[in-house]
C-alpha positions as CSV (number, residue, x, y, z in Angstrom):
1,X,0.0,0.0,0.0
2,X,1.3,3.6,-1.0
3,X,1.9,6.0,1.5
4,X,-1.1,8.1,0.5
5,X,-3.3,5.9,0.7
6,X,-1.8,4.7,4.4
7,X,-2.1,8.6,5.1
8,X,-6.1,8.9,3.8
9,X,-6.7,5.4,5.5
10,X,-5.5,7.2,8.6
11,X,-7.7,10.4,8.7
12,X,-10.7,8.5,7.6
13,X,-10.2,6.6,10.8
14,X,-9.3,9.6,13.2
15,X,-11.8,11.3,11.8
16,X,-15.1,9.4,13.7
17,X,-17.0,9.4,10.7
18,X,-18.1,5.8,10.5
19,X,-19.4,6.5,14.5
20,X,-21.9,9.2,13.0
21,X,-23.7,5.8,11.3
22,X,-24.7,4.7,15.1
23,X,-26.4,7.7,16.1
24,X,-30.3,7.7,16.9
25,X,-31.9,8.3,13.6
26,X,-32.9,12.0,14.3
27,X,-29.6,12.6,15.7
28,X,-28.2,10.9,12.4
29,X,-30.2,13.1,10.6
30,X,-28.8,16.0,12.2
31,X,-25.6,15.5,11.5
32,X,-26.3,15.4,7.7
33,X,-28.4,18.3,7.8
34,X,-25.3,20.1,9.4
35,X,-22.5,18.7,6.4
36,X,-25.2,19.6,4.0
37,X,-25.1,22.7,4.1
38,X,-21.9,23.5,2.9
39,X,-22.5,21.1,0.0
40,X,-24.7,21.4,-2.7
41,X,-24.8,22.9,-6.7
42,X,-21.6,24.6,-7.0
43,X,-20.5,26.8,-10.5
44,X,-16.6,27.1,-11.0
45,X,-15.4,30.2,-12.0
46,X,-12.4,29.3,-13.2
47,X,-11.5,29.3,-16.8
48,X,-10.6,25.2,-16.8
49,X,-13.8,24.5,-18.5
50,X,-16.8,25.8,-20.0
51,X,-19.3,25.2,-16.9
52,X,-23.0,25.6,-17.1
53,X,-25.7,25.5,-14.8
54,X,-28.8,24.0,-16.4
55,X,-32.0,23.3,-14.5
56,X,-34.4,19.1,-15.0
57,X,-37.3,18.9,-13.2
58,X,-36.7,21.9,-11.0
59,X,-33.0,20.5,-9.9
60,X,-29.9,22.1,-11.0
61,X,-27.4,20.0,-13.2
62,X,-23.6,21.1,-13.9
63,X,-22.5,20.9,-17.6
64,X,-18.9,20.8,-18.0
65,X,-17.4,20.7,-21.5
66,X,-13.9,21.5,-22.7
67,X,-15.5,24.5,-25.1
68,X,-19.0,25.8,-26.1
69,X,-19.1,23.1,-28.5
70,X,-20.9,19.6,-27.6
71,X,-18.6,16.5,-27.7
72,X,-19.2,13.8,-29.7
73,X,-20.1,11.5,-26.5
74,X,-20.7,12.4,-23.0
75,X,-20.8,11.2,-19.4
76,X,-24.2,11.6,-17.0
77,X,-22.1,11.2,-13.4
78,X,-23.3,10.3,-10.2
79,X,-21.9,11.8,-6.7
80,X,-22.5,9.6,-3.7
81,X,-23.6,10.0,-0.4
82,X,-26.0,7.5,0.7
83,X,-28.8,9.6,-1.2
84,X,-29.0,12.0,1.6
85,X,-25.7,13.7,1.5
86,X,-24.7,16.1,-1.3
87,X,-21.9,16.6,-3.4
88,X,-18.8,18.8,-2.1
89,X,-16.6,20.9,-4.4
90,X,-14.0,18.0,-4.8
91,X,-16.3,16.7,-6.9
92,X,-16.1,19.1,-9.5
93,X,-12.3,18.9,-9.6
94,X,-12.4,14.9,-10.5
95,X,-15.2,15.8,-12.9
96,X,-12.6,17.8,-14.6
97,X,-10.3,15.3,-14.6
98,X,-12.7,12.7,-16.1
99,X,-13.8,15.3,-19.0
100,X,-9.9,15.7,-20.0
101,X,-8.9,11.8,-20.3
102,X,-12.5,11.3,-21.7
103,X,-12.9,13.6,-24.2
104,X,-16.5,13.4,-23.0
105,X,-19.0,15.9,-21.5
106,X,-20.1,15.6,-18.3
107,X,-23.4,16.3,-16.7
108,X,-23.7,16.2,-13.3
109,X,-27.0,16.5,-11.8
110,X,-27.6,17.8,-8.0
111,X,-30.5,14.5,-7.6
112,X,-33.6,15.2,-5.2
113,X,-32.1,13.3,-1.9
114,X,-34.5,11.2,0.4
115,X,-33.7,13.8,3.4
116,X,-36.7,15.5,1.6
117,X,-38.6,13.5,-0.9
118,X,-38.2,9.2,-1.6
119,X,-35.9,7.6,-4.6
120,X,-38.6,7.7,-7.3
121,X,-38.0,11.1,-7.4
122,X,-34.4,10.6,-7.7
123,X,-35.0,8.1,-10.3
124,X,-37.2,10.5,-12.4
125,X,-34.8,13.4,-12.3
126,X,-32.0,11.4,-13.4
127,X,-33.4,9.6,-16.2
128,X,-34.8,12.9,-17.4
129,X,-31.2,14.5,-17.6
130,X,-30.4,10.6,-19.5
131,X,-33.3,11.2,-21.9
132,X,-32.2,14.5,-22.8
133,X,-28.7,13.7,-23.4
134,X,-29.6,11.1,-26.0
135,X,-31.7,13.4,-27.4
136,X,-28.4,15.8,-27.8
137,X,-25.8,13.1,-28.2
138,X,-27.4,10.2,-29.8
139,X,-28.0,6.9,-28.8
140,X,-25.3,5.0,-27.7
141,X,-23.2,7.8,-27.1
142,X,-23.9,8.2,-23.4
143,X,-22.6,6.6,-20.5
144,X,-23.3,6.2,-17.1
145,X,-20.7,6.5,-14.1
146,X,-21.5,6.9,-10.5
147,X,-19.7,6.1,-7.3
148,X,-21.7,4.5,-3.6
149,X,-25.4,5.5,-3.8
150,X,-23.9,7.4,-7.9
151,X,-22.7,4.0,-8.6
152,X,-26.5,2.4,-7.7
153,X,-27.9,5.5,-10.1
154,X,-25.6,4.2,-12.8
155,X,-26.5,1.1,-12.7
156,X,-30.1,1.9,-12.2
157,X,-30.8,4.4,-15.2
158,X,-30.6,0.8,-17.2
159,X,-33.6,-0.8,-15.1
160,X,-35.7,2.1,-14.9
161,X,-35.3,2.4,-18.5
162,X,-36.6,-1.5,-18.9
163,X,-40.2,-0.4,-17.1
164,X,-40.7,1.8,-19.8
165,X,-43.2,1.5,-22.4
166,X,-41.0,3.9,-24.9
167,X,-37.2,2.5,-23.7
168,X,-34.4,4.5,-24.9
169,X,-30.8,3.3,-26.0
170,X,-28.8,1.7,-23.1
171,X,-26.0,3.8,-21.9
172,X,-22.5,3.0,-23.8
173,X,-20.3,1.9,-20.9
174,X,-21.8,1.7,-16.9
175,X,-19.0,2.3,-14.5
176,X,-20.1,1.8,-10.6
177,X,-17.8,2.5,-8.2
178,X,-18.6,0.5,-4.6
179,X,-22.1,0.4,-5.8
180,X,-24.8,0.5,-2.6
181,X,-28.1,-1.0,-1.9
182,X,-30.1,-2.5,0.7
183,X,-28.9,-6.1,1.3
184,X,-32.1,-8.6,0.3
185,X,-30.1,-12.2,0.3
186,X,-29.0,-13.5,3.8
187,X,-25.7,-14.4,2.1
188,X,-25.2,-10.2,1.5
189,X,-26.0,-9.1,4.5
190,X,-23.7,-11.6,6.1
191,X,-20.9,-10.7,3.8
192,X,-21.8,-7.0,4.5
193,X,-21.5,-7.3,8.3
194,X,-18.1,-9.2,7.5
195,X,-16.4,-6.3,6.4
196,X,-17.7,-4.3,8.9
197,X,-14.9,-4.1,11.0
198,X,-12.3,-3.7,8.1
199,X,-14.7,-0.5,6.7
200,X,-13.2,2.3,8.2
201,X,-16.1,4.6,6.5
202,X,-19.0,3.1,6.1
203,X,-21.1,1.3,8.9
204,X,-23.6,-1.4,8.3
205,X,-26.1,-0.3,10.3
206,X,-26.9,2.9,7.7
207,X,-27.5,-0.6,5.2
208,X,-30.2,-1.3,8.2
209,X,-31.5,2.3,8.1
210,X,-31.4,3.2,4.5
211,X,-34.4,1.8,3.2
212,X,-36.8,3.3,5.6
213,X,-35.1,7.1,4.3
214,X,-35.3,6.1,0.4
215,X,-38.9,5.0,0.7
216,X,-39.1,8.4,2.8
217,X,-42.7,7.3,3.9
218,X,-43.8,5.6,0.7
219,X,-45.1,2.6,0.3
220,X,-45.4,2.0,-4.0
221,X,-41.3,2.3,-4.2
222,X,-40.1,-0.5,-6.8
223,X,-38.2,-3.4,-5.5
224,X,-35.4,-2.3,-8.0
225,X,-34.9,1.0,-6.4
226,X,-34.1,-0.2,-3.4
227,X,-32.2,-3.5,-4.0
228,X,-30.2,-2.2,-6.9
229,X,-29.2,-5.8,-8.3
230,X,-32.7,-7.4,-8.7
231,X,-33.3,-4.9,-11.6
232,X,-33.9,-5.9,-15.2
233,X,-30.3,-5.5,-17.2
234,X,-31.9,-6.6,-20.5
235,X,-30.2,-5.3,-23.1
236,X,-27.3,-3.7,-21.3
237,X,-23.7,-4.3,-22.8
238,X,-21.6,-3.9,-20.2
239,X,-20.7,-2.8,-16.7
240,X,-17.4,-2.2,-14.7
241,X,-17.4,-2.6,-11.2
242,X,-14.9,-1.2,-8.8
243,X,-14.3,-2.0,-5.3
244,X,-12.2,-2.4,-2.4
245,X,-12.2,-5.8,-0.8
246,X,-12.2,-4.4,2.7
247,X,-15.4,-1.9,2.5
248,X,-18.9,-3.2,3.2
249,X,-20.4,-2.5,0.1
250,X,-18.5,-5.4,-1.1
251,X,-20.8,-8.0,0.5
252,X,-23.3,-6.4,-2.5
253,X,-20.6,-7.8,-5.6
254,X,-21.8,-11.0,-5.5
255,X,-25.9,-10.1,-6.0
256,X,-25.0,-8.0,-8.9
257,X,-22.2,-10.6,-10.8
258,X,-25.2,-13.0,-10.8
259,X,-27.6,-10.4,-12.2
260,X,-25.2,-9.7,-15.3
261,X,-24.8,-13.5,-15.6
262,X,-28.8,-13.8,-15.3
263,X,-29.1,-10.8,-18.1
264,X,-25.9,-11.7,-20.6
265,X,-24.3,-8.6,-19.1
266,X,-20.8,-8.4,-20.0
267,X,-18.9,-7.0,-16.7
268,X,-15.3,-6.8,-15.3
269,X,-14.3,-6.1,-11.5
270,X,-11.8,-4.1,-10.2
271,X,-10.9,-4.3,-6.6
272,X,-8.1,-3.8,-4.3
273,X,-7.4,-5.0,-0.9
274,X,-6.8,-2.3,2.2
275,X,-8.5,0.6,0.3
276,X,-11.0,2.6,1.5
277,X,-15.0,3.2,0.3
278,X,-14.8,4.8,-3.3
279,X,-11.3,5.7,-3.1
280,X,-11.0,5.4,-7.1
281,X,-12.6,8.8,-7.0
282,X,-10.0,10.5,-4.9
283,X,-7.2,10.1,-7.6
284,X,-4.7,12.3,-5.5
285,X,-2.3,8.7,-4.8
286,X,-0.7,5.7,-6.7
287,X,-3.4,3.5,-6.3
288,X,-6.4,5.4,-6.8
289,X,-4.7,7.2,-9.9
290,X,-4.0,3.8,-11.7
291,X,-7.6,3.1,-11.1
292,X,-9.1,6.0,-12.2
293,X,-7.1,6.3,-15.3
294,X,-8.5,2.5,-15.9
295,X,-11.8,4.5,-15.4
296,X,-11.6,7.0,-18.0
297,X,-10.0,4.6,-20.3
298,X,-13.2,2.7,-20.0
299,X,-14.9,5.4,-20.6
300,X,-13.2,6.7,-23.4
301,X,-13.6,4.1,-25.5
């Protein structure tokens, strides 16, 4: 292991994040009230890109392109969170990032999170901003990329788009990153809580709390929605996993290997042993930099 990544390990730890995850659920709630509100839609000003803001369903979505111009292909990118938690600023930066090796445009939409409304909303927003870039790119010039709850998203524009009566193309490439959902086999949930202790981010009790926040009260919310990998994956091509072996969303590989071998889904998996939750998306040391260059390489293909 590089010394970054011993250094990040280290913070993550020190910092008593995963301890926030064994709160009292209002107290939990709290606490993401409090980070959210320093996150959120942000606009760059700097002259790196050409950024702009455009508004689905009354949410704001960050366009970034390298010039006015529209790429040939382009990227609709998930943030994580846990679908109550916002995106920060450092998001933007590895946005930029995955726009230069891609050659791709990214959008990046700011997704109604279950603090305030359930998942189908989510779900709508974010196949709206899918509908309308293959209305401006072209079929099968679109991918989807995500990371935790964004990496769920990713994978989830594909079955959403299978319960429609007027489907549209399936995205290019699907890159999850630690992909989350609710556990629904015995054998996930134990592999879940096996990792627990190695998981220096995530604890499994939010897996336990989760559902009741992405329901947020509703009782029609599709099965798919909320167990990510019992979706329909007709007609998808292809979809890249990337984990690290010690986090608990790895208990969840397993469910969704056997939903690509149920569908024909081609898929490959990345992983890494000793890394922490999503770290391909901090690209700052060796081992996250290799990963996300495999990424964008992916991606730009």
């Amino acid at each position: 292991m590089s010394l970054g990544a011993k250094i990040i390990n280290c913070g993550i730890k020190l910092s008593g994040i995963k301890k926030k995850y064994l709160l009292p659920e209002d107290e939990f709630l709290n606490e993401i009230k409090k980070m959210n509100k320093n996150r959120g839609f942000y606009l760059p000003k700097d002259k790196k890109a050409f950024y702009k803001e455009h508004e689905v369903m009354g949410n704001k979505c960050l366009i970034v392109q390298s010039s006015e111009k529209l790429s040939q292909r382009a990227i609709l990118y998930f943030f994580g969170g846990g679908m109550i938690l916002g995106p920060d600023k450092g998001d933007v930066s590895v946005i930029l990032k995955l726009m230069k090796k891609t050659g791709c445009d990214i959008w990046f939409p700011m997704y109604p999170l279950c603090t305030k409304s359930s998942i189908m909303d989510s779900f709508e927003m974010v196949y709206e901003c899918y509908r309308q870039m293959i209305d401006l790119y072209g079929g099968g010039n679109v991918s989807t990329c995500g990371f935790s709850s964004g990496g769920a998203l990713a994978i989830g524009i594909a079955t959403y788009n299978n319960t429609r009566k007027n489907k549209l193309p399936m995205p290019r490439h699907i890159v999850a990153v630690s992909p989350g959902e609710v556990p629904w086999k015995d054998e996930e949930k134990a592999a879940m809580k096996k990792n627990n202790r190695k998981d220096m981010m995530v604890d499994y009790s939010f897996m336990e709390k989760v559902e009741k926040l992405e329901r947020h009260g509703r009782n029609d919310v599709p099965d798919y929605m909320i167990h990510i990998s019992k979706g329909d994956l007709s007609g998808v091509d292809n979809i890249h996993f990337v984990y690290s072996t010690d986090e608990v969303l790895y208990g969840a590989k397993q469910c969704f290997i056997d939903a690509c071998k149920k569908y024909n889904v081609k898929y490959s998996v990345r992983e890494r042993a000793g890394m922490f939750h999503c770290y391909a998306m901090l690209p700052y040391f060796k081992e996250a930099k290799e990963d996300f260059e495999e990424i964008a390489q992916i991606l730009s293909e």
